[in-house]
TORMAR-108086 format. One record per residue (C-alpha): residue in one letter; x, y, z. Coordinates in Angstrom, 3 decimals. Last residue first. Example, Ala and Ser with C-alpha at 12.3 -4.5 7.8 and 13.67 -1.06 7.14 Angstrom:
2
- s	13.670	-1.060	7.140 .
- a	12.300	-4.500	7.800 .
//
This chain:
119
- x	98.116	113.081	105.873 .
- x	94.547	112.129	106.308 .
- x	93.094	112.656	109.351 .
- x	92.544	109.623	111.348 .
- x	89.437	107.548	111.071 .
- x	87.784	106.356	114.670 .
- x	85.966	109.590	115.028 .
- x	83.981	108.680	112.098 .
- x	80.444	107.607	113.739 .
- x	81.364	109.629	116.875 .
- x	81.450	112.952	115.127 .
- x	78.337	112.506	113.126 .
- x	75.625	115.065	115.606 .
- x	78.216	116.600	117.652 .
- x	79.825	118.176	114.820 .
- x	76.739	119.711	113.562 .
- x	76.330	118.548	109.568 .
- x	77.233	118.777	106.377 .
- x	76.370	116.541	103.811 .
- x	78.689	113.144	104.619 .
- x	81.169	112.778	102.225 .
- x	82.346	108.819	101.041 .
- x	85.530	107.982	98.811 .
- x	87.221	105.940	96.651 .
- x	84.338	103.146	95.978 .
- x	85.637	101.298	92.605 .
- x	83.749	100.498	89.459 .
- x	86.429	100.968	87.565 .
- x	84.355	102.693	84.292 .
- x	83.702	104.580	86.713 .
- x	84.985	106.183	90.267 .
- x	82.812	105.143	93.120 .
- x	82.071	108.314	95.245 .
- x	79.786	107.330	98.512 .
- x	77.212	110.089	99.129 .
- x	75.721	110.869	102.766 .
- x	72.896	111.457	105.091 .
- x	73.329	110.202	108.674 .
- x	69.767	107.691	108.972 .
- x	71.897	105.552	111.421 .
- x	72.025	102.522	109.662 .
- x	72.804	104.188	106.633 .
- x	76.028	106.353	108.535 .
- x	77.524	102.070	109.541 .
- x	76.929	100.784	106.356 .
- x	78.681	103.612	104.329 .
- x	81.731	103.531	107.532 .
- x	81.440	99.146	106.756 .
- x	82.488	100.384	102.944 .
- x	85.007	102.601	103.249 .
- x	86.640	99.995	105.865 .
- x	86.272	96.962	103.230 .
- x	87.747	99.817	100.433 .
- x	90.974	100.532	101.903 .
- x	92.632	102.885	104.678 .
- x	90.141	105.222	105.905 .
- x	91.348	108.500	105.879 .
- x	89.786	111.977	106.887 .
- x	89.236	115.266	105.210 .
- x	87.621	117.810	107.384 .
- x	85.393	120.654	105.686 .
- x	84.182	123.557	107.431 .
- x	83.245	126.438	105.990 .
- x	84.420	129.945	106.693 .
- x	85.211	131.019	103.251 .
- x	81.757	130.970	102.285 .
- x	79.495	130.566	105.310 .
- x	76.410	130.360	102.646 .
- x	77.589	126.747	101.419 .
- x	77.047	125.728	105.433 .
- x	73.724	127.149	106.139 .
- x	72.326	125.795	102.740 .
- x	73.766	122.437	103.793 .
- x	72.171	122.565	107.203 .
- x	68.835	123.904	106.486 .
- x	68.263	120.418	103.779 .
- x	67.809	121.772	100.469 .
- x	71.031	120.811	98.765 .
- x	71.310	117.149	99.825 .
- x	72.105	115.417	96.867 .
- x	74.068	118.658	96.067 .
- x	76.590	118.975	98.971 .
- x	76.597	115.137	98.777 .
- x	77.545	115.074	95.245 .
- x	80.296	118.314	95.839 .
- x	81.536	116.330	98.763 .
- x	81.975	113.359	97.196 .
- x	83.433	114.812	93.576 .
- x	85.981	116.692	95.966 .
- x	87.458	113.987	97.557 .
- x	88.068	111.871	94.242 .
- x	89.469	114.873	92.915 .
- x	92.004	114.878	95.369 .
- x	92.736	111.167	94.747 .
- x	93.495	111.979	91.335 .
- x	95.692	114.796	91.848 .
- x	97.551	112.886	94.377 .
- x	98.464	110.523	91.421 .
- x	96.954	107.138	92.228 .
- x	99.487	104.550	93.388 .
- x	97.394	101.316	93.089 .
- x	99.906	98.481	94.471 .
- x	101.007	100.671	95.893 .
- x	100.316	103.626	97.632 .
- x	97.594	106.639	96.827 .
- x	94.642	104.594	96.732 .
- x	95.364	102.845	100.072 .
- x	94.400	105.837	101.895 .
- x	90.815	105.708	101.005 .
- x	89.130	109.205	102.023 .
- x	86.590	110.114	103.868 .
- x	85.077	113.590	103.494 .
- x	83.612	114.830	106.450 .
- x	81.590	118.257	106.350 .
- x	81.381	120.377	109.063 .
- x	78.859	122.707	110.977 .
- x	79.233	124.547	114.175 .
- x	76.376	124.249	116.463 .
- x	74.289	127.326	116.744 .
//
């Protein structure tokens, strides 16, 4: 079986200025994506596969650096049917983050293999 990750993407710019979130902010950001897409797509094989590996999942955390690149990477997994949840924090308005559900590697790799992790 193909291993299975979930990609969280990340803005970058949300942590420097002008913005300069607190990194507690930002991580929460992360983890409301990948908990929505986790649950938006809870009964697809691959998702239940994934939750049930526990401690061995998967999850790689990647940056893209402002909104307009966020955005095109949303476009980009609809046009290709890839199943995943864009964050936009409220009242703000404001896309922070995308997860895709999880998924074999070699399925979604090349549509994000163009963000860097995020450091």
């Amino acid at each position: 079986a193909a291993a299975l990750v979930q990609y969280v993407v990340l803005r970058g710019d949300l942590v420097r200025p002008p913005r300069s979130w607190p990194l507690g902010a930002v991580v929460a950001q992360g983890c409301h994506a990948a908990l929505a897409a986790a649950h938006a797509h809870r009964q697809h094989p691959d998702t239940r596969a994934y939750l049930e590996l526990g401690g061995a999942m998967r999850t790689v955390v990647l940056e893209a650096p402002d909104e307009a690149a966020l955005t095109a990477l949303a476009e980009t997994l609809k046009q290709h049917s890839i199943d995943h949840e864009v964050w936009t924090e409220q009242p703000e308005n404001v896309a922070t983050c995308l997860a895709l559900r999880p998924y074999p590697k070699d399925q979604v790799h090349q549509h994000v293999k163009k963000f860097k992790l995020l450091k």
